[in-house]
C-alpha positions in Angstrom: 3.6 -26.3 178.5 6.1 -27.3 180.8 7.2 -25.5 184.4 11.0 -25.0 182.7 9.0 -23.0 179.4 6.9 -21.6 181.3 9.7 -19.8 183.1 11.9 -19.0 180.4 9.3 -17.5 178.6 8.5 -15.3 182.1 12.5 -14.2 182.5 13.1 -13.5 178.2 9.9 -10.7 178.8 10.8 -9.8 182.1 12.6 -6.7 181.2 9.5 -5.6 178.7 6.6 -6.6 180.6 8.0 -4.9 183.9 6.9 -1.2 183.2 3.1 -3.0 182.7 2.3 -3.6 186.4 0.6 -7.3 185.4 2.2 -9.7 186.9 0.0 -12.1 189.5 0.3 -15.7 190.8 -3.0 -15.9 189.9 -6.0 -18.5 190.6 -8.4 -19.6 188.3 -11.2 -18.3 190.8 -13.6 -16.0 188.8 -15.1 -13.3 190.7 -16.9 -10.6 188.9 -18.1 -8.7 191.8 -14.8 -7.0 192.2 -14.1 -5.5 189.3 -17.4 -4.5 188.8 -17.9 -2.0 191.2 -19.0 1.4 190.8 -17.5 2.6 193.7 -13.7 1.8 192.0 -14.3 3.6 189.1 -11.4 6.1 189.0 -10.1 8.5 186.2 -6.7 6.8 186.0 -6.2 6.1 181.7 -3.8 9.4 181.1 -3.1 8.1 177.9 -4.5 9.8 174.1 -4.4 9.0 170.7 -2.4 12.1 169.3 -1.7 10.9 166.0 -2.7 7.6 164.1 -1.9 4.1 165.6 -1.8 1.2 163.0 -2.7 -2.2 165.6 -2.4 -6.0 164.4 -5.5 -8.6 165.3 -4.6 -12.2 164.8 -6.9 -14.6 164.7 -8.1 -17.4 163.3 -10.9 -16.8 161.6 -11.7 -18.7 158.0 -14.4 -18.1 155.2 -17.5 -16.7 155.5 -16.1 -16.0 159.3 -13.4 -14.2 157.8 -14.9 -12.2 155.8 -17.8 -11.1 158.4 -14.7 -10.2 160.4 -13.1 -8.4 158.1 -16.3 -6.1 157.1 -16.4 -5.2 160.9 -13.3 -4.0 161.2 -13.3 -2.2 158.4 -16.3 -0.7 159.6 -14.6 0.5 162.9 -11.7 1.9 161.1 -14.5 4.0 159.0 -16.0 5.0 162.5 -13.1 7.7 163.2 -9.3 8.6 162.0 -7.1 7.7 164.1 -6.6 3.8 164.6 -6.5 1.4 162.1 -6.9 -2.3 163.0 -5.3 -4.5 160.8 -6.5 -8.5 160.4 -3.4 -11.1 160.5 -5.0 -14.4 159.9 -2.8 -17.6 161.5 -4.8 -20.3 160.0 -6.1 -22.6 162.8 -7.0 -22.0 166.8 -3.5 -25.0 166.7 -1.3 -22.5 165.0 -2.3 -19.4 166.4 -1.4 -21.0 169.5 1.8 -21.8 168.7 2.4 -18.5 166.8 1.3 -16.9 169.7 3.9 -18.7 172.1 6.8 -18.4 169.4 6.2 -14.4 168.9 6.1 -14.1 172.9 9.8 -15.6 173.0 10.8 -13.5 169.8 9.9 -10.3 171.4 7.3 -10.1 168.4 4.2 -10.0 170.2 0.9 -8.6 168.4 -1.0 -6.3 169.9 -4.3 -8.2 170.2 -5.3 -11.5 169.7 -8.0 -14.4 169.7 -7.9 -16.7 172.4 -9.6 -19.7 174.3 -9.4 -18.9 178.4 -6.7 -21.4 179.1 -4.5 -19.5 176.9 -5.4 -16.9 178.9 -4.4 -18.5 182.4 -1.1 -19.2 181.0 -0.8 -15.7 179.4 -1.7 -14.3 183.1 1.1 -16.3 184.6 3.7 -15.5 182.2 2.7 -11.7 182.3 1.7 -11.6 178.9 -1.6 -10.3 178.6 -3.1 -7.1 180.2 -5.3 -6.8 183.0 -8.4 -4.3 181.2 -9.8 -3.5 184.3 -8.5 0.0 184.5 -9.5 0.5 180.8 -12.7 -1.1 182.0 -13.3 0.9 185.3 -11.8 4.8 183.3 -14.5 7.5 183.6 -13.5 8.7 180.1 -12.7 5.7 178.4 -14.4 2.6 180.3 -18.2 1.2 180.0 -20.5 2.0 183.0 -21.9 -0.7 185.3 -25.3 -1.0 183.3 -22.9 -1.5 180.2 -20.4 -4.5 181.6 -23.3 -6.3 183.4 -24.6 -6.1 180.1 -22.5 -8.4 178.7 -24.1 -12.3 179.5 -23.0 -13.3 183.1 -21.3 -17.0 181.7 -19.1 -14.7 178.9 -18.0 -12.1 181.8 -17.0 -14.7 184.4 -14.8 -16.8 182.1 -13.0 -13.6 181.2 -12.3 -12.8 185.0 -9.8 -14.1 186.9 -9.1 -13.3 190.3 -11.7 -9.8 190.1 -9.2 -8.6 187.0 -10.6 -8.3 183.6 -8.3 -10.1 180.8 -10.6 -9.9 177.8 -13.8 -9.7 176.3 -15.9 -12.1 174.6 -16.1 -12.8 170.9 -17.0 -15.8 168.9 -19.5 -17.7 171.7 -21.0 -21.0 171.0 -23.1 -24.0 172.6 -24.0 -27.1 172.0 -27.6 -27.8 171.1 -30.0 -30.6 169.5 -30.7 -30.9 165.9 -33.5 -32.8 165.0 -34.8 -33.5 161.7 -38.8 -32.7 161.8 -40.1 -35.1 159.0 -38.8 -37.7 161.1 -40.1 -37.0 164.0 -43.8 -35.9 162.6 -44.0 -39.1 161.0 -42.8 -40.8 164.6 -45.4 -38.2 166.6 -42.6 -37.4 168.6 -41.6 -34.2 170.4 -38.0 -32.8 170.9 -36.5 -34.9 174.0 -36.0 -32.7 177.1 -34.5 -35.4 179.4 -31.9 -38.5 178.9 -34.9 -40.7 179.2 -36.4 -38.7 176.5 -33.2 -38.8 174.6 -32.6 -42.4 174.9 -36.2 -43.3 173.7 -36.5 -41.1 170.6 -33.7 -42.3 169.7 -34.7 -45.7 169.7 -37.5 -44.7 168.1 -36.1 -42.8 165.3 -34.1 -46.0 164.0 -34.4 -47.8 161.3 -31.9 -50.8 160.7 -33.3 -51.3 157.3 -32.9 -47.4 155.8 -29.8 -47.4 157.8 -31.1 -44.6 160.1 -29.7 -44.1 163.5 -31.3 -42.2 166.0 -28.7 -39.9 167.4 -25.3 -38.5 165.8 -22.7 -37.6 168.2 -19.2 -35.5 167.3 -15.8 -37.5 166.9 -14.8 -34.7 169.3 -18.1 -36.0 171.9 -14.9 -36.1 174.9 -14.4 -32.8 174.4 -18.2 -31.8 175.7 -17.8 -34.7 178.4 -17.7 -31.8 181.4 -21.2 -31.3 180.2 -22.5 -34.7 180.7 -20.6 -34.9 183.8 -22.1 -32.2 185.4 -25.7 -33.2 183.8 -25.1 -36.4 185.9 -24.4 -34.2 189.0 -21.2 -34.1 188.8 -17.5 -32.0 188.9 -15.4 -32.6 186.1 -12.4 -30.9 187.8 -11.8 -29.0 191.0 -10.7 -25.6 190.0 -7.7 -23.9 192.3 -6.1 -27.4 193.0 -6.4 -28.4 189.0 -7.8 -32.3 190.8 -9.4 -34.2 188.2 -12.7 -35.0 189.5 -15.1 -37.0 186.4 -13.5 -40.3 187.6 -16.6 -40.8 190.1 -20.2 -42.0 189.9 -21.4 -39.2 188.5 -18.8 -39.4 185.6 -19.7 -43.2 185.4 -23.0 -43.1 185.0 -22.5 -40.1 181.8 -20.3 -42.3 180.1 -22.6 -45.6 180.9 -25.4 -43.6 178.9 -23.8 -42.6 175.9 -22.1 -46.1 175.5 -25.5 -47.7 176.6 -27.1 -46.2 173.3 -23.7 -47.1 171.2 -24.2 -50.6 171.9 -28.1 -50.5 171.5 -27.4 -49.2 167.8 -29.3 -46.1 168.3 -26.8 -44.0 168.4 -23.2 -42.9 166.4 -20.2 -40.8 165.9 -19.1 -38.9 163.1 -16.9 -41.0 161.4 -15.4 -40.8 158.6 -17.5 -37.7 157.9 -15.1 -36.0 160.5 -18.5 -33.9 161.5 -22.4 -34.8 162.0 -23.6 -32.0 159.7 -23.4 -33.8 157.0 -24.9 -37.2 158.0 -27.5 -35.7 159.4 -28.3 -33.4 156.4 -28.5 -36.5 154.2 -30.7 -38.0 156.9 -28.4 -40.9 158.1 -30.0 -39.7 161.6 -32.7 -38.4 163.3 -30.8 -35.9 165.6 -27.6 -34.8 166.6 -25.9 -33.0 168.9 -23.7 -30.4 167.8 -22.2 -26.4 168.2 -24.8 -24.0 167.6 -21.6 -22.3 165.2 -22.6 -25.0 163.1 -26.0 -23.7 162.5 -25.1 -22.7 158.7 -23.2 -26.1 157.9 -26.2 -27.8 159.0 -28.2 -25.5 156.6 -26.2 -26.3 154.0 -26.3 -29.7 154.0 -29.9 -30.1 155.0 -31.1 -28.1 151.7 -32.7 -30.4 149.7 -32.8 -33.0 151.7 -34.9 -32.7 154.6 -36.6 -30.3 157.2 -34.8 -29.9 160.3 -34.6 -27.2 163.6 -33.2 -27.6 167.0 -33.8 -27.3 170.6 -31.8 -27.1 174.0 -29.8 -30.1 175.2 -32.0 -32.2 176.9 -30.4 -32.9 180.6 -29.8 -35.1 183.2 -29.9 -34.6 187.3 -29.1 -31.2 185.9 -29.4 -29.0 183.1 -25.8 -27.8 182.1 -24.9 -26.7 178.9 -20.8 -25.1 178.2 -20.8 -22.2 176.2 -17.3 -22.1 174.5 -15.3 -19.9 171.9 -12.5 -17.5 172.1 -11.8 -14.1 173.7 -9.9 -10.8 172.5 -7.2 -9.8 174.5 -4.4 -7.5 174.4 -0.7 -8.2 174.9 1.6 -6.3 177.4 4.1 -5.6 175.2 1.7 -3.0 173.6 2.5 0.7 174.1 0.0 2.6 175.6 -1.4 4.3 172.9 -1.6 0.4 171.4 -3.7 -0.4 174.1 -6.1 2.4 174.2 -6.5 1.6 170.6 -7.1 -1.8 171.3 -9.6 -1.5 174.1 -11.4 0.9 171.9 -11.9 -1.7 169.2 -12.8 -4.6 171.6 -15.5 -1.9 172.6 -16.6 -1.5 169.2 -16.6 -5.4 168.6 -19.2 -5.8 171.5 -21.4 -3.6 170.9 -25.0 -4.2 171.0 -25.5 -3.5 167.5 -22.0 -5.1 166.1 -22.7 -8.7 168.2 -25.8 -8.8 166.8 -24.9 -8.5 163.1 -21.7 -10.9 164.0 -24.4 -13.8 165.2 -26.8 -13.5 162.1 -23.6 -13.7 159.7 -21.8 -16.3 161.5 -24.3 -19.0 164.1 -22.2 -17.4 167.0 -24.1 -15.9 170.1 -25.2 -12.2 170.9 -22.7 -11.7 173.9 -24.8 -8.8 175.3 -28.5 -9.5 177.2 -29.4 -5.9 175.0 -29.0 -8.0 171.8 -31.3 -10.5 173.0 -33.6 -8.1 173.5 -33.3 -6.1 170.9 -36.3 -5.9 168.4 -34.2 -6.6 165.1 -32.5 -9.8 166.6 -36.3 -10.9 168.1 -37.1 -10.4 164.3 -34.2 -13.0 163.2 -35.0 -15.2 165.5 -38.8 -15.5 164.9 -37.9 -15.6 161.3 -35.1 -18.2 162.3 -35.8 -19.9 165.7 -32.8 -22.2 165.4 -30.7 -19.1 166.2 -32.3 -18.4 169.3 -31.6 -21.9 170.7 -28.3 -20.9 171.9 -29.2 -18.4 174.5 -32.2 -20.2 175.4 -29.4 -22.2 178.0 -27.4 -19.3 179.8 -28.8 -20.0 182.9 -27.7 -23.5 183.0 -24.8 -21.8 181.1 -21.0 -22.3 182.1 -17.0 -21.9 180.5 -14.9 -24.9 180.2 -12.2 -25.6 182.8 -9.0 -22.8 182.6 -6.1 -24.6 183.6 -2.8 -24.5 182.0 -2.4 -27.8 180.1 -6.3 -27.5 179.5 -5.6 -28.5 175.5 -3.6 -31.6 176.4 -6.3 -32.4 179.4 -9.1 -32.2 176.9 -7.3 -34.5 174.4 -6.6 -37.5 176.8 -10.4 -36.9 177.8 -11.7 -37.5 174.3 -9.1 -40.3 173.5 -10.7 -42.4 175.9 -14.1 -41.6 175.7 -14.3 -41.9 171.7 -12.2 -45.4 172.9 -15.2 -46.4 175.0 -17.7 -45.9 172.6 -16.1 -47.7 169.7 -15.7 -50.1 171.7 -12.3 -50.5 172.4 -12.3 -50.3 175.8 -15.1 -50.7 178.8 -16.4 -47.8 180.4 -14.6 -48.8 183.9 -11.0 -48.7 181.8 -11.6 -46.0 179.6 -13.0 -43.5 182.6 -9.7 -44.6 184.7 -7.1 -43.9 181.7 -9.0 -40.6 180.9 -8.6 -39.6 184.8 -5.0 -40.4 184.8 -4.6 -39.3 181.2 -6.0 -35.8 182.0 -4.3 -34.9 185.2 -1.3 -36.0 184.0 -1.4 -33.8 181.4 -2.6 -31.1 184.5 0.9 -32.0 186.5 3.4 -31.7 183.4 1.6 -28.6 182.8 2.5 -26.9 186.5 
């Protein structure tokens, strides 16, 4: 969004959002340290919940999703009398965006909401959302050092900016390898752990004459580009100063190897399918590399058709995997009774025993290390290993780039790239329009 929205947006909510104390020119530095230190902890939430409070959640949040959303809520309104948390569904991540933005100028604001952390920087700067940390830090009403650090390092950082808390996580995905297990029994072949190992099962696993290629990759495979550039060794983009950074040797040679296998033949995109779930459940190809949230799609369309399970992306110079997904956070315009009530059910929705049912229902990711650990998720997992492929890369683990303009960014990325690999363009010309492509949609976005 442009500097001129951005500011009239700021000066319609200025007269609202002034009582809330939230306004910073803030960075897109994440520093956890600061806010979580015990020695801050202070008694300062004065606020109660005297009588029933009636809060709005949008999100965006479909089927099965929906409904496993849905049951925990209700569940949290069961817990105790006094808030009640009501679901507003606003269809895609693209409309809740915009809903978001057009109820923000309409002085119509929910009080929480789903959203992806460059929302977030451009909620910061505009005042919009609330800085938790207080909530966070509250002797009464906040979580204790052993609880926050708790919560998976990667999930806590990307909700941190500047040492202030903005939200918590939610739904949390990565991408991982799907293989299909006939194939690769009947090959005598092992799940790849490098590019090298990539590359040659791959070429292994294809078959001209069945029409089997060896590796499916997403329409949306510029999207995960950050990943391959830092696999490589690379930065995709400077954080502070918003510099596009991919357009170097390290972001050559990534985009050399996926177009390297495109040509070969052993490798694919989507097409026409739109995603690689179902090719590769019909067995059109021998891997793919895909969201772990996709973990029951892939079921679906497997069943009946072949054996399949997964295994960490294999890496590069480095292993680097970005975890991605959307946050809850809580507007400014909320009254303080609003926000208590909110905080309390962002509480509820992270909970060691809540995350845990949310990632058997849904392919998402436990958020907290005590889910991990905890004997009834071990038990799904060994029962179901592909769902503990996920959290297998948190230490390689890291969030997506949080500029304002990040949606635009990510689009001129994946233009070029899916451009390059059909073949439309060579990987010198397509990395330099994605480079110029990407921080122009940076500047416009300033």
């Amino acid at each position: 969004m442009k500097r001129v929205l951005l500011l009239a947006i700021s000066a319609i909510l200025t007269f609202v959002l002034a009582a809330c104390g939230n306004g910073s020119s803030t960075t897109n530095s994440s520093n956890n340290e600061k806010s979580n230190s015990k020695s801050e902890r202070a008694s300062g939430i004065t606020t109660t919940i005297d009588k029933p409070v009636t809060i709005e959640f949008w999100h965006a949040m479909t089927g099965h999703l929906g409904e496993t959303l849905q049951k925990m809520t209700d569940d949290f309104n069961k817990s105790q009398d006094k808030i009640t948390v009501k679901l507003v569904s606003q269809g895609n991540y693209g409309d809740l965006s915009k809903k978001v933005m057009a109820s923000a100028k309409a002085h119509t604001l929910p009080v929480m909401s789903q959203a992806y952390e460059d929302w977030m920087t451009q909620y910061i700067q505009n005042d919009l959302i609330t800085d938790l940390t207080p909530y966070l830090h509250d002797e009464k009403y906040g979580l204790t050092d052993e609880e926050f650090n708790d919560i998976v390092k990667v999930f806590r950082d990307a909700n941190t900016w500047d040492g202030k808390l903005y939200g918590v996580p939610f739904n949390k995905s990565t991408e991982i390898l799907y293989y299909n297990t006939d194939m690769f029994k009947e090959n005598n072949l092992e799940a790849p752990t490098t590019w090298e190992e990539l590359r040659h099962v791959a070429q292994k696993l294809t078959n001209k004459d069945k029409k089997i290629v060896g590796l499916g990759l997403e329409n949306s495979i510029g999207t995960s580009f950050p990943t391959w550039v830092r696999q490589a060794g690379g930065t995709f983009l400077e954080e502070g100063s918003n510099k596009i950074m991919f357009h170097s040797p390290e972001g050559k040679e990534a985009l050399d190897f996926l177009n390297g296998m495109m040509i070969d033949g052993i490798a694919r995109l989507a097409g026409e399918d739109e995603y690689m779930s179902n090719p590769f459940g019909r067995g059109d190809t021998g891997m793919y590399i895909g969201s772990s949230a996709g973990i029951p799609f892939v079921s679906q369309a497997a069943e009946g058709n072949i054996n399949w399970s997964a295994a960490p992306l294999p890496k590069g110079k480095e292993a680097a995997t970005s975890f991605q997904g959307t946050n809850i956070t809580v507007f400014s315009s909320a009254t303080d009774e609003e926000k208590l009530a909110a905080w309390e059910y962002m509480k509820f929705m992270t909970s060691k025993e809540q995350t845990i049912f949310w990632a058997k229902e849904t392919g998402y990711l436990p958020v907290r290390t005590s889910a991990l650990e905890d004997p009834a998720w071990k038990q799904y997992v060994e029962e179901n290993p592909v769902y503990g492929v996920g959290q297998l890369q948190f230490e390689s683990g890291f969030y997506d780039p949080r500029p304002i303009g990040a949606f635009d960014m990510k689009n001129a990325v994946s233009k070029e790239v899916q451009s390059v690999l059909l073949g439309q363009k060579t990987v010198d010309q397509g990395l330099e329009d994605a480079a110029k492509g990407a921080q122009n949609a940076l500047d416009k976005a300033k």
